[in-house]
N, C-alpha and C positions, 0 to 999 in steps of 0.2 A: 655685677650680679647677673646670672643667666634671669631672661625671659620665661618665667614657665609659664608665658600662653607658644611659646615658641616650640615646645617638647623635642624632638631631637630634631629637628628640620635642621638641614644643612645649608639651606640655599646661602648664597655668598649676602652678606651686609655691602654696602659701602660708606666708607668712612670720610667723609669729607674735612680738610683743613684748607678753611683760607689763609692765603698768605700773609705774611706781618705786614708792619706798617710800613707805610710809602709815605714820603711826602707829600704825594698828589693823594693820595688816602687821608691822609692826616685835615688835609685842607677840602676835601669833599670834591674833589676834580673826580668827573670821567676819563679811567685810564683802561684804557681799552689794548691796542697793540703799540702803544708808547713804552719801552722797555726800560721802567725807573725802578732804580733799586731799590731796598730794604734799608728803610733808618736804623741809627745804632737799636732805638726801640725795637726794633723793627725785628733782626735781626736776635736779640735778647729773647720774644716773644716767640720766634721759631723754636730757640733752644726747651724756652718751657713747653710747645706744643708735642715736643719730643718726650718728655718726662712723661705727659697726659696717656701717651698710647705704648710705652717702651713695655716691652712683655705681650703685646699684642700680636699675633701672626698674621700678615698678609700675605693673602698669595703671588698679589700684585700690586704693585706702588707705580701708582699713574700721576704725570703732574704735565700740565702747562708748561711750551719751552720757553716763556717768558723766563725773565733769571728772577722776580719776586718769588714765584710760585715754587719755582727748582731750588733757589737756593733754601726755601723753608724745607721742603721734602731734604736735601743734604744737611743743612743746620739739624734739626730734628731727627737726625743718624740713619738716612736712609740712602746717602752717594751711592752706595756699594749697590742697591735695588731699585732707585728711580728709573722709570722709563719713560721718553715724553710721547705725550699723545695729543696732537696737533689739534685735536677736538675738544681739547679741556681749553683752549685759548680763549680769553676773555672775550666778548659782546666787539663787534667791531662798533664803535659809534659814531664812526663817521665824520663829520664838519663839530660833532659836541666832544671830541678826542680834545680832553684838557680843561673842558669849562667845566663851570659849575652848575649846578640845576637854577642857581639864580643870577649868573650871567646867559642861560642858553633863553630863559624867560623874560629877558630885557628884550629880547627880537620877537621871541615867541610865547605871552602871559599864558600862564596854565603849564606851561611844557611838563613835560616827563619824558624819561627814555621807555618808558612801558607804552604810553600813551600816543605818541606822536609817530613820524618817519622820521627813517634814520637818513637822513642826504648822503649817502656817499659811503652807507655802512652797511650793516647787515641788519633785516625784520628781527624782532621778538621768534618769530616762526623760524628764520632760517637756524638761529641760535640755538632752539628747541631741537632740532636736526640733527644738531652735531651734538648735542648732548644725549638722544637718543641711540645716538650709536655708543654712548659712553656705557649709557644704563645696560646695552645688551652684552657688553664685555664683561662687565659685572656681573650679570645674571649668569655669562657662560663661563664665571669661572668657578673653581674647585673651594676656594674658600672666601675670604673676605678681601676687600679692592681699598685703597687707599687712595685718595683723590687729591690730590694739589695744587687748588687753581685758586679762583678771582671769585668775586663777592658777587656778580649777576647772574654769572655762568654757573654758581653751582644754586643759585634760589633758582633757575632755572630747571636744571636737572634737579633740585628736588621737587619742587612742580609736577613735574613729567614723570618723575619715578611712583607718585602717590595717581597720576592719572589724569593730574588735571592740566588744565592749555597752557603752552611754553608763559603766557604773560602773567598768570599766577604765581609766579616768582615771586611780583611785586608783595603779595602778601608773607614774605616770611624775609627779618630782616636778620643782615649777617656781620659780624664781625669781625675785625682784623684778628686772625691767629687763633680762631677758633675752631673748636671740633663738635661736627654733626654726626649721626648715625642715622641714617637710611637702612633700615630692615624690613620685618616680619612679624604681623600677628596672625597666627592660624594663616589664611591662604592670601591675609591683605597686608599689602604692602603701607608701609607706616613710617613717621620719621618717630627713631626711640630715643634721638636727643637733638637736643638742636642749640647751637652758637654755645657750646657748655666751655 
């Protein structure tokens, strides 16, 4: 259903899909640039992400060159228009690539990857940088953006897109193989669906 606080504004949306399941997903590991593929689940869940938006027009279909993130964008009938963008790459996390939040807390009580340093990875901030360059491709384009990445990296850029600091991520959580909408109300920017 159109937005009628939105009246004809054209500005581009972007459409965010994280990718299906992983077996490091599955089991609550940080998979950051460790290149693990989609379970049969996994894989299944692409296909229905594709049903969710088929009839949708983008003008650009951006995804992570991770092969979870890519092969959901191709499962979901996009091979023919995906383009990767180095910037959609998941959170590097550094020495926590692989653990759990409650093995990374056996060294370190309290941890979080929001909360702490990343040894050996990338800040919350640097994170926010690269996804700033995402939101202005979006912004500069002609219609709507199709995003295909990782479960921190896009609560990140959604973050950033509504205004507020890359670590406010923390507050919006996301699911494997789900679809967000980042748009527009009148002149503010808004999430109009989120993990649906």
């Amino acid at each position: 259903m159109p937005n009628p606080d939105r009246g004809d504004d054209a500005r581009a949306e972007a459409w965010l899909i994280r990718h299906g399941e992983t077996e490091w997903s599955r089991l609550g590991r940080h998979t950051g640039r460790t290149d693990i593929p989609l379970t049969e689940l996994g894989r299944t869940q692409a296909l229905e992400a594709g049903t969710k938006v088929l009839g949708h027009a983008f003008e650009l279909v951006l995804s992570s060159p991770l092969s979870r993130a890519l092969d959901t964008a191709r499962l979901a009938g996009y091979a023919d228009l995906v383009e990767i963008d180095d910037d959609l790459r998941e959170w590097h996390y550094g020495i926590h690539e692989g653990r759990t939040t409650a093995e990374a807390r056996e060294a370190e009580p309290g941890w979080t990857i929001w909360t702490h340093p990343v040894e050996g990875g990338e800040s919350v901030d640097e994170v926010g940088a690269r996804v700033d360059r995402v939101i202005a491709r979006v912004q500069g384009a002609a219609g709507d953006v199709a995003l295909f990445a990782h479960g921190h990296v896009l609560r990140i850029l959604a973050a950033r897109w509504l205004g507020l600091r890359p670590v406010d991520g923390r507050l919006f959580a996301l699911q494997t193989a789900t679809i967000s909408v980042l748009g527009w109300e009148r002149e503010t920017a808004v999430i109009e669906r989120w993990n649906g």
